[in-house]
C-alpha positions as CSV (number, residue, x, y, z in Angstrom):
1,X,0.0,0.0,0.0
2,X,0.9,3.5,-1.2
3,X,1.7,6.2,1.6
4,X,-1.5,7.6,2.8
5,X,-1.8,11.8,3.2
6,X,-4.2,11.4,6.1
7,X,-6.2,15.2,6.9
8,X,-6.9,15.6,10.6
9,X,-9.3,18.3,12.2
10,X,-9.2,18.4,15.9
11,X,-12.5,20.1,17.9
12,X,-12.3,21.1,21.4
13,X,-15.6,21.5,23.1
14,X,-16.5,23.6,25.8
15,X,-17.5,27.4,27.0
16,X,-14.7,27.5,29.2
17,X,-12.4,27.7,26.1
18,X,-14.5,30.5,24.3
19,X,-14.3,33.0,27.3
20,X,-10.4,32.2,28.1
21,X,-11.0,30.8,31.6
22,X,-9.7,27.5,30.4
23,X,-6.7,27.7,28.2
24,X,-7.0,25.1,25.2
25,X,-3.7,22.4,25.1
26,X,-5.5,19.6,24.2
27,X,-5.2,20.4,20.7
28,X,-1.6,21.9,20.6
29,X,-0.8,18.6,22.2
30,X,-2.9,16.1,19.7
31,X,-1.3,18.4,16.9
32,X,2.2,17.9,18.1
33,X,1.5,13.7,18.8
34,X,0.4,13.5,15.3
35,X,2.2,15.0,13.4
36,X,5.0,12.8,14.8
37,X,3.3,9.9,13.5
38,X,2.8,11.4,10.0
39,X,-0.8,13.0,10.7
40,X,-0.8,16.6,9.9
41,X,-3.6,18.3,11.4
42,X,-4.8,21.2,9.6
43,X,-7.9,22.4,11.5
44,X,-8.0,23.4,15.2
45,X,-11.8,24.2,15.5
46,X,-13.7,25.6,19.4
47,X,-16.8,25.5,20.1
48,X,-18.9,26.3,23.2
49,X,-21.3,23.5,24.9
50,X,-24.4,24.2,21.9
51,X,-25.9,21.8,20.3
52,X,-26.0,23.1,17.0
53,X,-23.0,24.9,16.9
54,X,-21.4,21.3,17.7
55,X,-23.4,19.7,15.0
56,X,-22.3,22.4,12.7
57,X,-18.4,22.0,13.8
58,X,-18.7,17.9,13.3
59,X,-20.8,18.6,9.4
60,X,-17.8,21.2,8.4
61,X,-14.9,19.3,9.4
62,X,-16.2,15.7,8.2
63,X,-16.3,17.3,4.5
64,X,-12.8,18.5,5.1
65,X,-10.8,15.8,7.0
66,X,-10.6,12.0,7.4
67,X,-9.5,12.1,10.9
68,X,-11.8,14.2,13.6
69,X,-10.6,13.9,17.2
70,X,-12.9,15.6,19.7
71,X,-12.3,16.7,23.0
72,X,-14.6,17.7,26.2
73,X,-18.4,17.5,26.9
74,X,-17.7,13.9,28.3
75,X,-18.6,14.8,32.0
76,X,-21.7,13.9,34.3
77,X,-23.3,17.0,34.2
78,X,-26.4,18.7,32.0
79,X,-23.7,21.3,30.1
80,X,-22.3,18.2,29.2
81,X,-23.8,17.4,26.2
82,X,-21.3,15.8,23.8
83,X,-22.4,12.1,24.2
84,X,-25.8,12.5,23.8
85,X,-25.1,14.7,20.6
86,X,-22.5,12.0,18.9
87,X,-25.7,9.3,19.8
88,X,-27.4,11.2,17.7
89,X,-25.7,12.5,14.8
90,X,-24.4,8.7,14.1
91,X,-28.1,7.8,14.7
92,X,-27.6,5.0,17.4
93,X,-29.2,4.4,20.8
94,X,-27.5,4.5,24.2
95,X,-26.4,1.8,25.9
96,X,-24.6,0.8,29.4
97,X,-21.3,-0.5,28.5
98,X,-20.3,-3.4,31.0
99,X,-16.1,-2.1,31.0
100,X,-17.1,1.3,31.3
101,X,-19.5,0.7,34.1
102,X,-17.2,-1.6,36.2
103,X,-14.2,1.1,35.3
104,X,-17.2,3.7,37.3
105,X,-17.5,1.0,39.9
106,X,-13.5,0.3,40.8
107,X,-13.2,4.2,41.0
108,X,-16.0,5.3,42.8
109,X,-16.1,2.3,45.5
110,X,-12.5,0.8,45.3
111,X,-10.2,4.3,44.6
112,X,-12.2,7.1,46.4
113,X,-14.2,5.0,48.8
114,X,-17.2,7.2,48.0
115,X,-20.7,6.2,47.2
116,X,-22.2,6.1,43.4
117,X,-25.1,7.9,42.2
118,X,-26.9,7.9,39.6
119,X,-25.2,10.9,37.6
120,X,-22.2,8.5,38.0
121,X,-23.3,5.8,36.9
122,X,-24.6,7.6,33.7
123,X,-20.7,7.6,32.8
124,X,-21.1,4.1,31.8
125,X,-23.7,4.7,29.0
126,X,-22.3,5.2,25.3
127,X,-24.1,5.1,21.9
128,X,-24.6,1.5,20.8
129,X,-23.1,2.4,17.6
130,X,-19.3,3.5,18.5
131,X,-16.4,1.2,20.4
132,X,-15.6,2.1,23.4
133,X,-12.2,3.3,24.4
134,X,-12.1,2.6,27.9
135,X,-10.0,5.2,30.3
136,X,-7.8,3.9,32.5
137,X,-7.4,7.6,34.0
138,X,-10.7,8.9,34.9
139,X,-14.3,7.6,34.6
140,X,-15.8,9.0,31.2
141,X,-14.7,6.2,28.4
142,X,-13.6,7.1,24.7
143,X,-15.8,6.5,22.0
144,X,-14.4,5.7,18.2
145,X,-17.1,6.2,15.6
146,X,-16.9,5.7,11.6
147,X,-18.8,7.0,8.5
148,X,-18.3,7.0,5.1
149,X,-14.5,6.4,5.6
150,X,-14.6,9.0,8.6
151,X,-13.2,8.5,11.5
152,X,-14.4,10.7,14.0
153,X,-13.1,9.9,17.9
154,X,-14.2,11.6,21.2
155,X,-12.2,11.4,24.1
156,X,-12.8,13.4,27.9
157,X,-11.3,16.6,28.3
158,X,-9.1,16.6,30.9
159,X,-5.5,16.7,29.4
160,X,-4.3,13.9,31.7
161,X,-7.3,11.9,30.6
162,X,-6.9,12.0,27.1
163,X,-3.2,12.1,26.5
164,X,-3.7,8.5,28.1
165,X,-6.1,7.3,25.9
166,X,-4.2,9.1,22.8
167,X,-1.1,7.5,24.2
168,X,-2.3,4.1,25.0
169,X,-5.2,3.5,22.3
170,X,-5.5,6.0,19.6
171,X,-2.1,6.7,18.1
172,X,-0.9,3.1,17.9
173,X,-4.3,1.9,16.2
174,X,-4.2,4.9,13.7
175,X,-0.2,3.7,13.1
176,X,-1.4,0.6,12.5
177,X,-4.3,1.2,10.0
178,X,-2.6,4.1,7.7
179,X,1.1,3.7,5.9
180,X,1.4,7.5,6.8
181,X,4.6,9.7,5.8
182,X,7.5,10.3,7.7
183,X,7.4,14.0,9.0
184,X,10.8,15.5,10.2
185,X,11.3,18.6,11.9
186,X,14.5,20.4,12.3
187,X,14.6,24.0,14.2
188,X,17.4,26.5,14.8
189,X,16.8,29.9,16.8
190,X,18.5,33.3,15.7
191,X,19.2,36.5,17.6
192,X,20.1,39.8,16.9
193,X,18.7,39.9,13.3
194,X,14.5,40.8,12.5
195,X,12.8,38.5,10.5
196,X,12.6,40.2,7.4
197,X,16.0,40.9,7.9
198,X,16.9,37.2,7.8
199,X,14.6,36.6,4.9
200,X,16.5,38.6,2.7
201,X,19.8,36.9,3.9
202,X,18.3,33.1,3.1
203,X,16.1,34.3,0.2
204,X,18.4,32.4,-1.8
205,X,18.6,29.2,0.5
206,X,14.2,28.7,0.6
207,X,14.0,29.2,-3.2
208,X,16.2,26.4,-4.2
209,X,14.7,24.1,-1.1
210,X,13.0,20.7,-2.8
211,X,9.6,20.7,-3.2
212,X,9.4,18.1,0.0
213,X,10.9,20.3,2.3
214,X,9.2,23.7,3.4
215,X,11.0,26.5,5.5
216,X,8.7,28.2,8.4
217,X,9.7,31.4,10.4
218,X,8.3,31.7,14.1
219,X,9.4,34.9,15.6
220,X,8.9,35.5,19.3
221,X,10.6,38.1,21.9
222,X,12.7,39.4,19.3
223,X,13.8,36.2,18.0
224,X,13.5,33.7,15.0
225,X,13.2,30.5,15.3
226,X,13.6,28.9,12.3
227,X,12.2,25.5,11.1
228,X,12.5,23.0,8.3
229,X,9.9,19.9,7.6
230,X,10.4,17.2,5.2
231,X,7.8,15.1,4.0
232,X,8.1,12.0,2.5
233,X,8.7,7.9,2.8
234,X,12.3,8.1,0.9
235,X,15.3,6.4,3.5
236,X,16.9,9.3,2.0
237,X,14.2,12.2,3.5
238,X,16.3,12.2,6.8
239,X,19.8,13.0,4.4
240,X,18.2,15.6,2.3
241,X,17.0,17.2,5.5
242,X,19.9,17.2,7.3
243,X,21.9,18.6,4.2
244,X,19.6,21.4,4.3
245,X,19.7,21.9,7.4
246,X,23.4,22.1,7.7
247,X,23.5,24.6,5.0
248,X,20.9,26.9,6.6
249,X,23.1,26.9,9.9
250,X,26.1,28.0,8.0
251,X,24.1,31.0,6.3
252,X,23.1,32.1,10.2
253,X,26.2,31.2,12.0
254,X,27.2,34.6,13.2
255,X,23.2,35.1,15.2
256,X,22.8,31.5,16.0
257,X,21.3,31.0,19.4
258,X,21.2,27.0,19.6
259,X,20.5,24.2,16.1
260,X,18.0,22.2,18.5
261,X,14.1,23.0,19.1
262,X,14.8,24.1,22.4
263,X,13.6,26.9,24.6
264,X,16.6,30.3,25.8
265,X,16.4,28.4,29.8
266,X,17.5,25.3,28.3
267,X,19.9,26.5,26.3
268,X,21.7,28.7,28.9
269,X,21.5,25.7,31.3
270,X,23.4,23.0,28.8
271,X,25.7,25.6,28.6
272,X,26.5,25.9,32.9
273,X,26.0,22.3,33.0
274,X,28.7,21.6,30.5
275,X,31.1,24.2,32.0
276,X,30.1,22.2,35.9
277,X,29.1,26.7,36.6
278,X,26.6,27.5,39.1
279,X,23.9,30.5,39.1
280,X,21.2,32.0,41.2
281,X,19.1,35.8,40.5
282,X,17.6,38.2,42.2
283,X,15.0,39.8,40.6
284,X,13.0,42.5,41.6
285,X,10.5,43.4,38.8
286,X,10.5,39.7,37.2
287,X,9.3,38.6,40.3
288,X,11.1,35.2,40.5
289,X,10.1,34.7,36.6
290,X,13.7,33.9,35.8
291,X,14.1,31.2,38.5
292,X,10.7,29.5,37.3
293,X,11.7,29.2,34.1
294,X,15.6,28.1,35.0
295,X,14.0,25.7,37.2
296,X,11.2,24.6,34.6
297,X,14.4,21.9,32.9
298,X,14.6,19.0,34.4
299,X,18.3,18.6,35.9
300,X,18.1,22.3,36.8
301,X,19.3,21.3,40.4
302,X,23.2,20.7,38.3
303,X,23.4,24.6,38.3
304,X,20.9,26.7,39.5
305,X,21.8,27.3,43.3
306,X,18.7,30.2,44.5
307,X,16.9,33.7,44.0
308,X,15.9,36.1,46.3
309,X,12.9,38.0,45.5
310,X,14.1,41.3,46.4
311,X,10.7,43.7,44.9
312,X,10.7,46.0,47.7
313,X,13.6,48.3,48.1
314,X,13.6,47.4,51.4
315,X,15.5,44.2,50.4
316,X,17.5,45.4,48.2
317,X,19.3,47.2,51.0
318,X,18.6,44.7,53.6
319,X,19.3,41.3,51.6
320,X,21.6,42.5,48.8
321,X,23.0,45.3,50.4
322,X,22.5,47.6,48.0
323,X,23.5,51.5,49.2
324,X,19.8,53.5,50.1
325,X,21.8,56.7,48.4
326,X,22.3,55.0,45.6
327,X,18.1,53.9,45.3
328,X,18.0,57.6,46.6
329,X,20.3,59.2,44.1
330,X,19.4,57.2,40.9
331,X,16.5,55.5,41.8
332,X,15.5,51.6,42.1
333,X,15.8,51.4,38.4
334,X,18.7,52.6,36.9
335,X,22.3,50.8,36.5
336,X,23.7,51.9,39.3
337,X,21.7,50.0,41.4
338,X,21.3,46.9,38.8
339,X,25.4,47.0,39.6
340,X,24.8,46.8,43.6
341,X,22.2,44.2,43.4
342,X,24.8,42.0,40.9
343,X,27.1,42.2,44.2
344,X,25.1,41.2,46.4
345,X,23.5,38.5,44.9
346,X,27.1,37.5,44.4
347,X,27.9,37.9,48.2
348,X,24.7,35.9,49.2
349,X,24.5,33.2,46.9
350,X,27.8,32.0,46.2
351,X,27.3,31.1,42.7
352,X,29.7,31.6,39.5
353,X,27.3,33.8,37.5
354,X,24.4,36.1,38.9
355,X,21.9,37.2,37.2
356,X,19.2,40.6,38.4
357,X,16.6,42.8,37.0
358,X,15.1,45.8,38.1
359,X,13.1,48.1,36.0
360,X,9.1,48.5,35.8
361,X,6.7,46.9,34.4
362,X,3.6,48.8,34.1
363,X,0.8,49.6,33.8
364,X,1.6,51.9,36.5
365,X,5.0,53.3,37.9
366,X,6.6,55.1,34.9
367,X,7.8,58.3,34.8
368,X,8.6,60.8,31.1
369,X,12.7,59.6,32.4
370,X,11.7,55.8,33.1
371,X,8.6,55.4,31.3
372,X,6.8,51.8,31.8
373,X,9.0,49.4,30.0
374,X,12.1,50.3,31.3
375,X,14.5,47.4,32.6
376,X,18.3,47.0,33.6
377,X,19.1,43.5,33.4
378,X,22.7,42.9,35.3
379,X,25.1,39.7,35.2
380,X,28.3,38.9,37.2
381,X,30.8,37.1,37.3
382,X,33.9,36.8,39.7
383,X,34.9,40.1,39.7
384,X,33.2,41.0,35.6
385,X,29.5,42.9,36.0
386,X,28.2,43.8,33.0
387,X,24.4,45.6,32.5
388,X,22.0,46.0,29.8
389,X,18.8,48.7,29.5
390,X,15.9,47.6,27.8
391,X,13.1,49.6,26.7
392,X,10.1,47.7,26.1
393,X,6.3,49.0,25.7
394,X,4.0,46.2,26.2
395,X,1.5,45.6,29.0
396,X,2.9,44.1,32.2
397,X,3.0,40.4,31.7
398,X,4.4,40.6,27.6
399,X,7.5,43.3,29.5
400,X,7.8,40.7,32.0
401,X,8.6,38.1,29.3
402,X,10.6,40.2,27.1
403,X,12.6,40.6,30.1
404,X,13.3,37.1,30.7
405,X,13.9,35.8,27.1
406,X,16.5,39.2,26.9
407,X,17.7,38.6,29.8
408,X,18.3,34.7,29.7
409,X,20.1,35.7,25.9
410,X,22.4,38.1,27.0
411,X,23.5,35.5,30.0
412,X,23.7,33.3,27.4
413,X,26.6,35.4,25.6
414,X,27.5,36.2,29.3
415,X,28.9,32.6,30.1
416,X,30.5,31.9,26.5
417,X,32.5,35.3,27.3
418,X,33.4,34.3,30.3
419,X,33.9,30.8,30.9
């Protein structure tokens, strides 16, 4: 059998996700499973918990792809109405399903030691004309329908739910049925350089690129990351990439950040890790930001040592020891105190490098001299300080991560300079 282009659509399914109290990464996560097994999916579609705007969603995508996974409207309650709805619009009946019903039963009475009641047991009904995908993480089961060489699946929407049922059921049957491509992804982040910038520089470079291999760009904080994908079945697909590849690092060598799809925190930690360095921050108007996302690699423990939160100035001068004339003179934010703070964090923690920021980050708190936006980021280390101003305008959480992804960067070129 031929390799087989297979369209997916996925639908999320709840008012939670239209009014931004619940952020959607169910379908970033099913996009990112699939597309490792040679799916692409090409519609992410939301809808709220209406019937006919459900209906609609499953009508619109089933003319468009061969593959619909749905997610959410799988719980006990009346505003859950996605079972029901499937029953249905595949025109079956509904029927208690003896795995589902004892997976309710082991849960309820064995697990949580709490009573079942009716609304419970409901769980355990499914349309007679779907299989079941039983969950072996929660109580609502999957159900797998087909029409008319569709394949439509609904799973629950709780991530930890269904990435078990994706992991465990659904991905390995849809390997099994489809002789799908071989997708390869490979990703390189620049600095220093805008985008359009860089798309004059490898104009060249994405004109002559085979037909099989597409160039994306994916700017964030100031960045480019830069990403190649190659389609195809060929045992060569992973040369030709890689040829590519190699060719498109040599045309960005002097503003390449790292050749792996990884994010700035990892990237500044292989590089302490490798050099057996130590590091710890204070920061005043990230807020601990920097730690978090030091801390968010696993193995971060190898070289990140502590932070002290110093917001107020109060422990700036108390913890850090930075002068109250200097705050006085030049104020919180300004480089003379970013200097201070580097020196103290050094005194305190005892790591190799340091890392602080001070600056503000709106909405409130600027000045026409330090409107909000403005940040001194400093580094140290041994006896080497260095400080950088930044001069964002965003609202208060974008500064805040422009901060860190700047920040992280310029330690980045911190510790190859000095170590």
């Amino acid at each position: 059998m031929g390799i087989q282009q297979v369209k997916a659509s996925v639908i999320t399914i709840g008012d939670e996700l239209l009014i931004g109290q619940t952020i959607d990464t169910n379908s970033a996560w099913m996009a990112q499973e699939l597309n490792k097994i040679g799916i692409w999916v090409h519609r992410r579609v939301a809808v709220g918990d209406v019937w006919d705007d459900i209906w609609h969603a499953l009508q619109e995508e089933e003319r468009l792809s061969q593959l619909i996974l749905i997610t959410g409207g799988l719980g006990p309650t009346a505003d859950d109405i996605t079972k029901p709805l499937l029953c249905h619009y595949f025109g079956g009946r509904m029927v208690v399903d003896p795995g589902a019903l004892a997976n309710v039963k082991h849960i309820f009475e064995e697990l949580l030691k709490r009573p079942l009641i009716e609304r419970n047991l409901k769980q355990a009904e499914v349309p007679d004309v779907c299989r079941v995908l039983q969950n072996r993480r929660g109580t609502a089961p999957g159900m797998w329908f087909e029409k008319e060489g569709r394949i439509f699946i609904s799973m629950p929407g709780v991530p930890h739910e269904m990435k078990g049922m994706m992991t465990y059921d659904i991905l390995p049957e849809l390997q099994e049925r489809f002789t799908l491509p071989v997708i390869e992804h490979r990703s390189l982040l620049t600095a220093g350089m805008g985008e359009s910038f860089l798309a004059e520089r490898i104009a060249d470079f994405e004109t002559q690129l085979p037909s099989n291999i597409k160039l994306a760009y994916l700017p964030s904080y100031g960045m480019v990351r830069l990403r190649l994908t190659a389609t195809g079945r060929s045992e060569r697909l992973v040369a030709e990439l890689e040829a590519e590849f190699d060719m498109l690092k040599s045309l960005v060598q002097d503003i390449l950040v790292t050749d792996h799809d990884i994010p700035m925190q990892e990237v500044v930690g292989q590089l302490l890790a490798e050099r057996g360095k130590t590091i710890g921050t204070a920061e005043s108007c990230t807020g601990g930001y920097i730690a978090h996302l030091l801390t968010s690699i696993p193995g971060s423990s190898r070289y990140f040592q502590g932070s002290i939160i110093s917001y107020a100035n109060a422990i700036k001068t108390d913890l850090l020891g930075v002068d109250p004339d200097v705050i006085a003179r030049h104020g919180a934010v300004s480089r003379e105190t970013a200097v201070q703070m580097v020196r103290g964090a050094k005194a305190s923690l005892g790591t190799d490098f340091v890392m602080v920021t001070t600056g503000i980050m709106g909405p409130e708190g600027g000045s026409p001299e330090k409107p909000v936006g403005t940040v001194w980021i400093g580094l140290g280390y041994g006896d080497a300080i260095e400080t950088h101003p930044f001069h964002f305008r965003f609202d208060r959480q974008r500064n805040t991560e422009l901060t860190a992804a700047h920040g992280l960067n310029a330690l980045r070129k911190f510790i190859l300079q000095h170590s």
